[in-house]
C-alpha positions in Angstrom: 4.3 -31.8 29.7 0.7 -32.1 29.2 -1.5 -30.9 26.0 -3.5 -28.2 27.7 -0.6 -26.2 28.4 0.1 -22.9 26.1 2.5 -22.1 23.0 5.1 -19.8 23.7 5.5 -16.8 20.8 7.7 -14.5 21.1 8.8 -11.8 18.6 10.3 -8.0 19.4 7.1 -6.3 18.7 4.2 -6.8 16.7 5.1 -8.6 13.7 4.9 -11.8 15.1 1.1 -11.5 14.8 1.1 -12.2 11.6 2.7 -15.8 12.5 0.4 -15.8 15.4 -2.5 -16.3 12.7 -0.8 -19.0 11.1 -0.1 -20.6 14.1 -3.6 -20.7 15.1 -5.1 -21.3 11.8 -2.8 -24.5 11.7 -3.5 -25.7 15.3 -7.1 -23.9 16.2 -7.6 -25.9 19.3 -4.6 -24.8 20.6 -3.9 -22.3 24.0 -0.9 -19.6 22.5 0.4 -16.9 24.9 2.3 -14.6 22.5 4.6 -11.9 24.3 5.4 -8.6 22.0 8.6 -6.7 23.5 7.1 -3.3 22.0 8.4 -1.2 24.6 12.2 -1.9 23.1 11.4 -2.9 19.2 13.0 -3.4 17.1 15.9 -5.7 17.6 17.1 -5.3 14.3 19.6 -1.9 15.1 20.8 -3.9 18.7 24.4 -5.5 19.3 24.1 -9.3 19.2 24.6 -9.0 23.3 21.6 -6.7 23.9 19.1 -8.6 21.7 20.2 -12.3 23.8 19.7 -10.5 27.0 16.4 -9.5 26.3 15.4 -12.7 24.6 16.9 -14.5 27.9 14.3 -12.3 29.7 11.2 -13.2 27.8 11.5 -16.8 27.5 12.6 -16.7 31.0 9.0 -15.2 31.7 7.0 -17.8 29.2 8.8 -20.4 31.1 7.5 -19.6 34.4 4.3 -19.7 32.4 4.5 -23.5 31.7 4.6 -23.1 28.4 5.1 -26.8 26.2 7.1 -25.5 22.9 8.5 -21.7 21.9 8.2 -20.0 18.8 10.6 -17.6 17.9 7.9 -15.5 16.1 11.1 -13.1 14.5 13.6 -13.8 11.7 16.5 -11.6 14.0 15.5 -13.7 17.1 16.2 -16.5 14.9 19.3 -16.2 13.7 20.7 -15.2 17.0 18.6 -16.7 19.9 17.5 -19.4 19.1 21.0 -21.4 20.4 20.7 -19.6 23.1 16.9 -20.5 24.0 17.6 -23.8 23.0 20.7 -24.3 25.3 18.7 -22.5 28.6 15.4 -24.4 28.5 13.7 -27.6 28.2 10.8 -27.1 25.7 11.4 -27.3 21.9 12.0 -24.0 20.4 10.4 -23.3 16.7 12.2 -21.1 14.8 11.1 -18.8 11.4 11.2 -20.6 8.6 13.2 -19.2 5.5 10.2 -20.9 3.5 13.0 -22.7 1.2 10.6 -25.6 -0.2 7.8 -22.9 -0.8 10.1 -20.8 -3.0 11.7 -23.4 -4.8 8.3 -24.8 -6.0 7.3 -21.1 -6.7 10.1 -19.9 -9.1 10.5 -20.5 -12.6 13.8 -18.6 -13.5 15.6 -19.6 -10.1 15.8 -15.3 -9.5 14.6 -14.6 -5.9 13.7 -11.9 -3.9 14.4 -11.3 -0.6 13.0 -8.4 1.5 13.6 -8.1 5.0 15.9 -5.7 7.6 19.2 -5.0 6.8 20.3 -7.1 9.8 18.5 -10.3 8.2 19.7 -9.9 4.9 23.4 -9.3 6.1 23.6 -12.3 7.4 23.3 -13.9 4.4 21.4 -16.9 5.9 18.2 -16.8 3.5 21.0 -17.0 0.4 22.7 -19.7 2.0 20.0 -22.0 2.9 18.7 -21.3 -0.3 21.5 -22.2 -2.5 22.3 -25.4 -0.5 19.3 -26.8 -1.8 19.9 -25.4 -5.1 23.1 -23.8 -6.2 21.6 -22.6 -9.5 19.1 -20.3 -7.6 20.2 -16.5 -7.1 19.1 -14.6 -4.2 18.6 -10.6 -4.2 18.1 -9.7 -0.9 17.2 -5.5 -0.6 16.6 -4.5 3.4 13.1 -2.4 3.7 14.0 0.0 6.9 11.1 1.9 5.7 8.5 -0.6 6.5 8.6 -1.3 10.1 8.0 2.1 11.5 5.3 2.9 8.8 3.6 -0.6 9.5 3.7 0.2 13.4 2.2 3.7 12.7 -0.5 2.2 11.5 0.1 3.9 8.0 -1.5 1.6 5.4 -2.4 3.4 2.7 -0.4 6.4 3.3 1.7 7.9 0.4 4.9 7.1 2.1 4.1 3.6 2.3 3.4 3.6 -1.1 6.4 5.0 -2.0 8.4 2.8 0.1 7.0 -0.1 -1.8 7.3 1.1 -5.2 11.0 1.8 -3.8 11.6 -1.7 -3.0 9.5 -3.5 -5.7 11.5 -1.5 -8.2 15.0 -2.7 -7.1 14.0 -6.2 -7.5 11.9 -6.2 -10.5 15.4 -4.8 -12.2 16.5 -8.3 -11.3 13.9 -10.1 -12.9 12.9 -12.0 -10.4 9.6 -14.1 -10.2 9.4 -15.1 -6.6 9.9 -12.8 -3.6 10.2 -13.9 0.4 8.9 -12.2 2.8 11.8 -11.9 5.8 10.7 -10.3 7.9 7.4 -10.8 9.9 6.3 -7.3 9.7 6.1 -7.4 6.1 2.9 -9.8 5.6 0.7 -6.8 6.9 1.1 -5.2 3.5 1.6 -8.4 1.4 -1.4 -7.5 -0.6 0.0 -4.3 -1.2 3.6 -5.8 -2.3 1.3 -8.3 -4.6 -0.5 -5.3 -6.6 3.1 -3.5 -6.9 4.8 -6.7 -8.2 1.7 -7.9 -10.3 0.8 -11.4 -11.5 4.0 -12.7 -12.0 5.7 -12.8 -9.5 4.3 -14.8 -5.9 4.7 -13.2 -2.8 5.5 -16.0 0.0 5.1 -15.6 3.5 6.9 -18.7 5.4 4.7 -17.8 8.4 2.4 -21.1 6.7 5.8 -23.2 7.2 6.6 -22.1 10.2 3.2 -23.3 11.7 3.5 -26.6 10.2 7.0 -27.2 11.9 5.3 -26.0 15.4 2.5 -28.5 14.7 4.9 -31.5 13.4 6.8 -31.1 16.9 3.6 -30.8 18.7 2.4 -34.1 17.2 5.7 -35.8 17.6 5.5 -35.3 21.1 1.8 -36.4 21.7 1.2 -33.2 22.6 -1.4 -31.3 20.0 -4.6 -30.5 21.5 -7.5 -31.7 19.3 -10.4 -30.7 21.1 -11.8 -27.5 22.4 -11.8 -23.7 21.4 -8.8 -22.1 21.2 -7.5 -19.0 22.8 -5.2 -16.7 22.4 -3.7 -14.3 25.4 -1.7 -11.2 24.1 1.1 -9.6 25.8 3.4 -6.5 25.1 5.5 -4.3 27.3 4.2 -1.4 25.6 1.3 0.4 24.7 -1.7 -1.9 24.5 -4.0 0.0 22.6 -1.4 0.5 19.6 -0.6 -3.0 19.5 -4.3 -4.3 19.5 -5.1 -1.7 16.7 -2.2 -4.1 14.2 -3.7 -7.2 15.7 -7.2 -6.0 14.3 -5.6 -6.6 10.9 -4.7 -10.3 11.2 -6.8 -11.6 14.2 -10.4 -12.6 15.4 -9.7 -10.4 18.5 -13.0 -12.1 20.0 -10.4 -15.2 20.6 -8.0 -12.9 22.0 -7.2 -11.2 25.3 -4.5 -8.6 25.9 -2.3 -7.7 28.8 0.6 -5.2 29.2 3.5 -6.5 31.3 7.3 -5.9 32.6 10.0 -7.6 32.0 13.2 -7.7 34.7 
């Protein structure tokens, strides 16, 4: 492998933009080539089977690409494809980051939010990594079904997204908690909305940050980071174009960014 060639993202629609900004914030010189499945989002409903069949089929495609590391932009890619990725390819694969270190250092009363799909939080894996570091912590995880669909139809601002966010806000303010974790990449289009509904304090974390810094730490590790030159980003999805370049408006200079729609076998 050689440092010119691209980062791999992948994520199950558009949320992993949001990482794809962290990721290029953290390593600007760097060549990413992110691949959106938006024609068959969201993963989140789908049998364990369905969603490892179509993560087979994306980094299958990114790998013909010559990519030199993945990144599992997606917290349900993440907690079921990444042994899969890791155990098919040769490049590193990055996972999300539950952004454990970040919350720890954020709370005060150990009370911690979690908001994210219902798949994420039933697994129970935020909780658990969580609590392994410190068993005194406690972990409310509430799963925001609402979001997605109204982030995806462009609705920021809309009444029902307010609602949805006064819904969600309320259940965890009634468990006092200070801190609250952001689980599911969608989510940090509308952190500043979650902020202004939560108030002062409580901090709103988005592990995107950490998740970057892993990419880059492997990067480096590996001799690999490229330090020179001006970073580019080429953006794929397998559906609509237009709707997808519309969400990346919100969290990307798109004059660093090209898009392309593409199939997947």
């Amino acid at each position: 492998m050689v440092t010119n060639q691209p980062i791999g993202v992948i994520d199950s629609g558009v949320g992993g933009l949001s990482v794809l900004r962290a990721l290029q914030q953290t390593m600007p010189h760097e060549t990413f080539l992110y691949l959106g499945d938006t024609a068959r989002a969201p993963y989140g409903t789908r049998s364990r089977e369905t969603i490892t069949a179509f993560v087979a089929q994306m980094t299958d495609w990114l790998e013909q690409k010559g990519i030199k590391q993945l990144v599992a932009a997606c917290n349900t890619i993440t907690v079921l494809g990444t042994d899969v990725i890791r155990g098919a390819h040769t490049f590193p694969v990055i996972g999300m980051s539950k952004g454990v270190d970040l919350v720890l250092q954020a709370t005060k009363n150990k009370h911690i939010g979690l908001m994210a799909t219902d798949f994420t939080v039933g697994t129970g894996a935020h909780r658990k990594e969580i609590q392994a570091a410190d068993p005194a912590a406690e972990v409310f995880g509430v799963g925001c079904t609402k979001f997605v669909p109204l982030i995806e139809g462009n609705r920021f601002g809309s009444p029902e997204l307010k609602e949805a966010i006064h819904e969600y806000a309320e259940a965890l303010q009634a468990k006092q908690v200070d801190t609250v974790i952001l689980g599911c990449t969608h989510y940090p289009f509308v952190k500043s909305y979650l902020e202004e509904a939560f108030g002062p304090g409580v901090t709103v974390i988005d592990p995107a940050a950490a998740t970057a810094l892993q990419a880059k730490a492997d990067l480096e590790a590996r001799n690999l980071l490229q330090t020179e030159g001006p970073g580019h980003s080429t953006i794929c999805f397998t559906g609509d174009i237009q709707k997808g370049k519309l969400l990346a408006e919100r969290m990307l200079n798109l004059e660093t960014c090209d898009f392309q729609q593409i199939k997947l076998n």
